[in-house]
C-alpha positions as CSV (number, residue, x, y, z in Angstrom):
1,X,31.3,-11.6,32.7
2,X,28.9,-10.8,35.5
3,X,31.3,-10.1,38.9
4,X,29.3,-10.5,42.2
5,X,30.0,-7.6,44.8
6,X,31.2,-8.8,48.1
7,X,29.9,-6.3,51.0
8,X,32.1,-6.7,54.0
9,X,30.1,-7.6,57.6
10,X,30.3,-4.6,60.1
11,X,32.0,-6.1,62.9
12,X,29.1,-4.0,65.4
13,X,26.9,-6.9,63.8
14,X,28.3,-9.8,65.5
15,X,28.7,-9.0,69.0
16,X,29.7,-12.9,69.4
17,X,33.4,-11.6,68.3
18,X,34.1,-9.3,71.0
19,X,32.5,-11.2,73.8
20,X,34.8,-14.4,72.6
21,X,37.6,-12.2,72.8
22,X,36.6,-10.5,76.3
23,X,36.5,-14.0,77.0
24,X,39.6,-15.0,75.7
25,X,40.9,-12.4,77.9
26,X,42.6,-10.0,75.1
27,X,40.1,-7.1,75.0
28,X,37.5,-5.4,72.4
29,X,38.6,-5.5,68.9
30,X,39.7,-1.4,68.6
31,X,37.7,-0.5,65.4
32,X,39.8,2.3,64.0
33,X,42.2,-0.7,63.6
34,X,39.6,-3.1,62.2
35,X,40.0,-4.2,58.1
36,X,37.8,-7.2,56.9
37,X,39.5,-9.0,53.7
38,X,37.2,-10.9,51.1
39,X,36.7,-14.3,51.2
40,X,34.7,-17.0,51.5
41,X,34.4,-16.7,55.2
42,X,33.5,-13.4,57.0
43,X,37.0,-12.4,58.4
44,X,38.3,-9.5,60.4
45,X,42.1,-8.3,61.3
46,X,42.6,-5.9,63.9
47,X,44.2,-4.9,67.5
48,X,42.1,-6.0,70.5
49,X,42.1,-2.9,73.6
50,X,45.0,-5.4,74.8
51,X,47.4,-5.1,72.2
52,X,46.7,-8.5,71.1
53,X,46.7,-8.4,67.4
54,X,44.3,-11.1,66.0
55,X,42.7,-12.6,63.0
56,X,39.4,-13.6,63.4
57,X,37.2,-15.7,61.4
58,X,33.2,-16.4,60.8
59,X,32.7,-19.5,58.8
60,X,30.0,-18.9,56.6
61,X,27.4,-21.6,55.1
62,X,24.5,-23.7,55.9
63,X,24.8,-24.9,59.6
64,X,25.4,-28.5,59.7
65,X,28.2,-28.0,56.8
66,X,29.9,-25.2,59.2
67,X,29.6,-27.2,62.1
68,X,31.8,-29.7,60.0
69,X,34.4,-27.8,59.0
70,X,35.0,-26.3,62.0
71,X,35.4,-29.7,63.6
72,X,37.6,-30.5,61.2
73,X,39.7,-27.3,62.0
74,X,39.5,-27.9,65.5
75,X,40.3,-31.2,64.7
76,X,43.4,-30.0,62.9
77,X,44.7,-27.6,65.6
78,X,44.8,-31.0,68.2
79,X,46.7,-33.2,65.8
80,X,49.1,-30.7,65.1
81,X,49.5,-29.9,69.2
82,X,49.5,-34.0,69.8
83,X,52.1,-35.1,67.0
84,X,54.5,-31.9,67.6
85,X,53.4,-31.1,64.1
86,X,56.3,-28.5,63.1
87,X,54.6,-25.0,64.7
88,X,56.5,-22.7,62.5
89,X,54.3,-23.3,59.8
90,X,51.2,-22.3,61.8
91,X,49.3,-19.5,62.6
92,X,48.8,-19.5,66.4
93,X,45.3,-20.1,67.3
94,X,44.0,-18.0,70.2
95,X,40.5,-19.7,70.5
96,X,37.6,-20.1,69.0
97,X,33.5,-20.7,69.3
98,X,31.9,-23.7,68.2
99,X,28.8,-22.7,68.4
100,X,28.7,-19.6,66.6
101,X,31.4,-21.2,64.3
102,X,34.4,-17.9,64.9
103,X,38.1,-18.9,65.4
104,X,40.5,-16.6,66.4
105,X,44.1,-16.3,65.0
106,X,47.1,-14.4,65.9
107,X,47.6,-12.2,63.1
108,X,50.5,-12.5,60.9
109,X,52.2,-9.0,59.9
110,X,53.9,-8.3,57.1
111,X,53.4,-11.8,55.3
112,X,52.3,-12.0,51.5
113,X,49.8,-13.8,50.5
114,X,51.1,-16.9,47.7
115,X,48.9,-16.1,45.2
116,X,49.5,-12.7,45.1
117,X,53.2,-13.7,44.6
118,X,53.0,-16.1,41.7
119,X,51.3,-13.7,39.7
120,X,54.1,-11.2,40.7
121,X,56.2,-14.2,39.7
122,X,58.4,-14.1,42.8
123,X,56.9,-17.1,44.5
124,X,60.8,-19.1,44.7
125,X,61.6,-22.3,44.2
126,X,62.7,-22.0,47.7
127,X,59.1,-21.1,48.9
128,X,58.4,-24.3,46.1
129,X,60.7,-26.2,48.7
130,X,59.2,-24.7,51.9
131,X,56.1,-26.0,50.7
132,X,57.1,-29.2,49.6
133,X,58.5,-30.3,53.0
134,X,55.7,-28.8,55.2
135,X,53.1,-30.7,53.0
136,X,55.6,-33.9,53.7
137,X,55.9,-33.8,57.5
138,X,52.1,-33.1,57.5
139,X,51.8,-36.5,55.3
140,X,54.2,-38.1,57.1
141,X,53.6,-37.6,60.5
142,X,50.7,-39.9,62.1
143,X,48.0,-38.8,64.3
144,X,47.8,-40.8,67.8
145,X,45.4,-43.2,68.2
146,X,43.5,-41.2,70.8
147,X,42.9,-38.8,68.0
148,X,39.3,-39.8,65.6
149,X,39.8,-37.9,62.9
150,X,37.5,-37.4,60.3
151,X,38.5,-40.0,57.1
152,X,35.3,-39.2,55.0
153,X,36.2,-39.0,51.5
154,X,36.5,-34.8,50.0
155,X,32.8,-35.1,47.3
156,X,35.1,-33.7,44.7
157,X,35.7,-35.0,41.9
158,X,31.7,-36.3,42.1
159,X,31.3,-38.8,39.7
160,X,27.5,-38.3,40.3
161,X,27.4,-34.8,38.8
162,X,29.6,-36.1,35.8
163,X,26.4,-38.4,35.2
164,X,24.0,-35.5,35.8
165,X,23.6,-32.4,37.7
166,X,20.9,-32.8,41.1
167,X,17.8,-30.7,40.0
168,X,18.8,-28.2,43.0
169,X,22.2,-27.8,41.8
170,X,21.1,-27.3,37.9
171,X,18.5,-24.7,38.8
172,X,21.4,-22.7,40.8
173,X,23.7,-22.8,38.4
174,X,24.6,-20.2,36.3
175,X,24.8,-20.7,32.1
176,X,28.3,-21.1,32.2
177,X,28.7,-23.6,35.0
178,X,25.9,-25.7,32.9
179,X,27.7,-25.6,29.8
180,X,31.1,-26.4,31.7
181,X,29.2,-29.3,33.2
182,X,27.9,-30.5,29.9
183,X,31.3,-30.6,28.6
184,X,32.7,-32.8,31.1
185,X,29.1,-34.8,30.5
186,X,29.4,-35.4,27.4
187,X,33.2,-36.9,27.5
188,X,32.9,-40.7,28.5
189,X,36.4,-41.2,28.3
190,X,37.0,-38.1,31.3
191,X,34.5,-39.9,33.3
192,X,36.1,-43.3,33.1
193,X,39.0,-41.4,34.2
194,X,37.7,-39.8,37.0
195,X,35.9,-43.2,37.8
196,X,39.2,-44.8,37.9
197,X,40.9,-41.9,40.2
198,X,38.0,-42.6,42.7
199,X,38.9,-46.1,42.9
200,X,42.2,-45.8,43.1
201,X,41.8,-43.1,45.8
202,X,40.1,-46.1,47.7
203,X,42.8,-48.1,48.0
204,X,45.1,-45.6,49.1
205,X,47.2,-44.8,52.2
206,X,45.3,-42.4,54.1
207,X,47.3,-39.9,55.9
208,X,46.6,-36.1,57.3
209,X,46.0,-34.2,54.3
210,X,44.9,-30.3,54.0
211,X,42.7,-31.2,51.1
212,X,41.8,-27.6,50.1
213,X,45.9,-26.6,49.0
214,X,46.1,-23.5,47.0
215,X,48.9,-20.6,46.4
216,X,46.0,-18.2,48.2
217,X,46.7,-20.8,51.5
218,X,50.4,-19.6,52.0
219,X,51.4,-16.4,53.8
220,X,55.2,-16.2,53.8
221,X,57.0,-13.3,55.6
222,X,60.0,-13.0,57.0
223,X,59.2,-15.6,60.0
224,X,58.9,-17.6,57.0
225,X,55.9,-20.1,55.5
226,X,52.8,-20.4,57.2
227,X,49.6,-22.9,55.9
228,X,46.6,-21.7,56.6
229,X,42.8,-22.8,56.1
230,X,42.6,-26.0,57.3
231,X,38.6,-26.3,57.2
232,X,39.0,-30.0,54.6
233,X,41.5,-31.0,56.9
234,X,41.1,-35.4,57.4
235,X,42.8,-38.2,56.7
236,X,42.6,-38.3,53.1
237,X,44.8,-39.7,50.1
238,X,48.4,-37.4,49.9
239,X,48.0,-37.4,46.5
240,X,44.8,-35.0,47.0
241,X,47.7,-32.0,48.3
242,X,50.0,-33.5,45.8
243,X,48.5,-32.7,42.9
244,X,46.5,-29.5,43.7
245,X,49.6,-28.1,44.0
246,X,51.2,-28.6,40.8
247,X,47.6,-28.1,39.5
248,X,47.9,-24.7,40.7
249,X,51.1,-23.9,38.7
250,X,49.8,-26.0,35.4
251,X,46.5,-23.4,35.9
252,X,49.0,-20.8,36.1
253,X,50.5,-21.7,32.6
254,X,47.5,-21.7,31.3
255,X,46.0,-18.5,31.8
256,X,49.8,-16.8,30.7
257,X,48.9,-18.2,27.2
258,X,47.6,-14.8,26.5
259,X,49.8,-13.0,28.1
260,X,54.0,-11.8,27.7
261,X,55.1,-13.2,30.9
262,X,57.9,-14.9,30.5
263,X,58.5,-14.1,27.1
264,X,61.6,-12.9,25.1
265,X,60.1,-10.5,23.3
266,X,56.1,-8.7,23.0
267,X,53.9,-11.2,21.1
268,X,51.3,-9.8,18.9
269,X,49.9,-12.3,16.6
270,X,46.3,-14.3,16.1
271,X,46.1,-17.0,18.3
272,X,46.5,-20.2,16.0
273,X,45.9,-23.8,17.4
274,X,49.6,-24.6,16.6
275,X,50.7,-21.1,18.5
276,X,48.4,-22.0,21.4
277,X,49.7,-25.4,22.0
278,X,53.6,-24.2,21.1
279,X,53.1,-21.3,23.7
280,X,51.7,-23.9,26.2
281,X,54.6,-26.0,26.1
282,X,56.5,-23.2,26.7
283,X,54.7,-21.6,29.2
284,X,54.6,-24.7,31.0
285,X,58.5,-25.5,30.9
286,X,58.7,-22.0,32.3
287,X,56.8,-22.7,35.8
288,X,57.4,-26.8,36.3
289,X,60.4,-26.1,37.9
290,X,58.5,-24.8,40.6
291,X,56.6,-28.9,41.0
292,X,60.2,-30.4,40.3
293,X,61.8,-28.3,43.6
294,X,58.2,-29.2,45.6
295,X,58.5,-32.5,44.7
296,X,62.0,-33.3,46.2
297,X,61.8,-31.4,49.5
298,X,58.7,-33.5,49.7
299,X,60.4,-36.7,48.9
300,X,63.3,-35.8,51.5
301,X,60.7,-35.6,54.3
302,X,58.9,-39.2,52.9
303,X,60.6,-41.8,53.7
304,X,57.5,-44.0,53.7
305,X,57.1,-43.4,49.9
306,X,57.8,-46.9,49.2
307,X,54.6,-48.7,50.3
308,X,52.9,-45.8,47.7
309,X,53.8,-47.0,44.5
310,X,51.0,-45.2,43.3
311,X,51.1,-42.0,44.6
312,X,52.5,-40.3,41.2
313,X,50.0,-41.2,39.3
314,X,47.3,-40.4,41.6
315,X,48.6,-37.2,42.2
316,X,48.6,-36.4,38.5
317,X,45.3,-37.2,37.7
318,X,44.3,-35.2,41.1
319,X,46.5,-32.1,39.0
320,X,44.7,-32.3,36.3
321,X,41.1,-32.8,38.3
322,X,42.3,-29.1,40.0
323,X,42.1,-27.6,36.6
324,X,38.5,-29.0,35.7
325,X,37.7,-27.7,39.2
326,X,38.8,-24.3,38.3
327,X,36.9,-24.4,35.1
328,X,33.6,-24.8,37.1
329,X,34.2,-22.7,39.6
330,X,35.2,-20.0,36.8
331,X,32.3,-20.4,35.3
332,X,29.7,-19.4,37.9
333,X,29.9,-15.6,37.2
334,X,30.3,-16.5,33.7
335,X,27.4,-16.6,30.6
336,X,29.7,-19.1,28.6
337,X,32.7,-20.7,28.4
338,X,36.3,-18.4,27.8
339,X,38.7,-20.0,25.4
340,X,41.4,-19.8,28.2
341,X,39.0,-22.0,30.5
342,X,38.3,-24.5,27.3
343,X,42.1,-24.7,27.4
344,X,42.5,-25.2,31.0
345,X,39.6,-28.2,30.7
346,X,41.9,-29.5,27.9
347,X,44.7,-29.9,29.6
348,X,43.5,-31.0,32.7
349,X,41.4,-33.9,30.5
350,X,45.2,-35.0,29.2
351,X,46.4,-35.5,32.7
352,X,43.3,-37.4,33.8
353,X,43.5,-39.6,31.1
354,X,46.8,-40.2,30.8
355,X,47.8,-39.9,34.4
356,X,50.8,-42.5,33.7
357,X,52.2,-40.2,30.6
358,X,51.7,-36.8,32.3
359,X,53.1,-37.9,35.4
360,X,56.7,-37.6,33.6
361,X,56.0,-34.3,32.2
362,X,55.2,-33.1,35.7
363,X,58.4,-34.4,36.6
364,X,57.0,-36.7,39.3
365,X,58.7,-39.8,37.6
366,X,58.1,-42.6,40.5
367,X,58.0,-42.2,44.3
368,X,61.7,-42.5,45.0
């Protein structure tokens, strides 16, 4: 596997940053105290000549498809001031700069990053729970009508690439993202699945939805959970936050196929197909818990959940889209296909297809 470097921007190079912070009226960023993390985004923490300490972020990307996002962020920070949205759960925005696309956060000390938890495998049910009834209030409370939010539907899953890749997107793909994309290609029961999710997506409530949810989202600290990244945030089916989460913990399972955690005893044995699919049961059962405790503390906070008969199943087949997701974006620094990603597109092809089945597995059951 080819790894691409990340080289982090020198914070001298945009002079935007400390003029929007002059102008914010908390000083230089001080730049023995400056770090810059690696992301998607160029991103810088420090401590402004003021004291202030901030987070501050550059959204990287072609310029119409910043502009969006960081409408929709903006867009996100005045629905959540407008409908009281529960503050505890967000980092404090300090301001930001449209046009050179740089927000500005109040940085959060001593908070762990989710994902760096679950693989230390002390992300809680509590934190499960914490999750499960922020997610909830976002769902369930309603933006004012002064508010136009955006209510375009998220391209992914795109049911055009399933039928074949744009010649722009095939000619920047790397082998392993082609041969990932063939696979799905070349199932016609997966695309009738994702066909159907799309149209059953449709038809759905549409309520405030983060629509990018992922363990790497949560910092939780001793103030407690925070949600962060809301770029994708619209009004959007819930079943879209739903299911990436538990989609996130089913991944999880998946990739511990290889590996001890969680077992008894040190397994060293060849990998049969009846040992893989024995130890993915197992691994499974092990993490579901974690769904099971989201999925009540978001139930408490829905009391709506009635008019969604649906939601269940739409948020199982969005689970097992999350996992297909994850095998494509694997697969861009890769020459081919891993065994553990094959197994991850297997599994999330199962909940696709049998949304109704896997639903139960999940533990989702029905909305109430």
């Amino acid at each position: 596997m080819v790894t691409k470097k990340v080289i982090p921007i020198d914070l001298d190079s945009v002079p935007e940053i400390d003029q929007l912070l002059v102008n914010l009226g908390v000083g230089t960023m001080v730049r023995e105290t400056v770090s810059s993390p690696i992301g998607r985004n160029d991103a810088w923490t420090g401590v402004t000549t003021a004291g202030r300490k901030v987070f501050v972020k550059r959204l990287k990307g072609q310029h119409e498809e910043t502009g969006r996002r960081m409408r929709r962020m903006l867009d996100f920070e005045r629905y959540a001031a407008d409908s009281k949205f529960d503050e505890t759960w967000l980092p404090q925005l300090v301001g930001s700069d449209e046009s050179n696309r740089i927000v500005v956060f109040e940085r959060i000390d001593d908070a762990v990053n989710g994902a760096t938890l679950m693989v230390d495998e002390t992300f809680s049910l509590e934190h499960a729970r914490q999750v499960g009834a922020a997610i909830g209030r976002l769902h369930a409370t309603k933006p004012s009508a002064e508010l136009e939010l955006d209510a375009t539907t998220p391209a992914f899953p795109p049911v055009h690439f399933l039928e074949g890749l744009p010649l722009s997107i095939f000619h920047g793909s790397s082998a392993g993202e082609i041969e990932a994309w063939r696979l799905l290609q070349n199932d016609p029961e997966l695309i009738a699945a994702v066909k159907r999710l799309r149209e059953a997506e449709e038809t759905a409530p549409r309520v405030p939805s983060h629509c990018d949810l992922r363990v790497d989202q949560f910092l939780i600290g001793e103030d407690g959970l925070f949600i962060t990244d809301w770029e994708e945030f619209r009004l959007a089916d819930p079943a879209r936050d739903v299911g990436a989460f538990a989609g996130e913990w089913i991944f999880r399972s998946v990739l511990d196929l290889v590996t001890n955690r969680g077992d008894e005893a040190f397994v060293d044995t060849e990998f049969t197909h009846e040992l893989v699919l024995q130890r993915g049961v197992e691994k499974m059962r092990r993490l579901l818990p974690l769904v099971g405790a989201f999925w009540e503390a978001y139930r408490e906070v829905r009391p709506d959940l009635d008019d969604d008969p649906g939601l269940a199943v739409r948020a199982t087949a969005f689970a097992g889209w999350h996992l297909l997701d994850r095998l494509i974006a694997g697969a861009l620094s890769s020459a081919r296909l891993s065994a553990i990603q094959r197994a991850a597109a297997g599994v999330g092809r199962a909940a696709l297809v049998n949304p109704e089945k896997f639903a139960i597995t999940l533990g989702f059951g029905g909305t109430r």
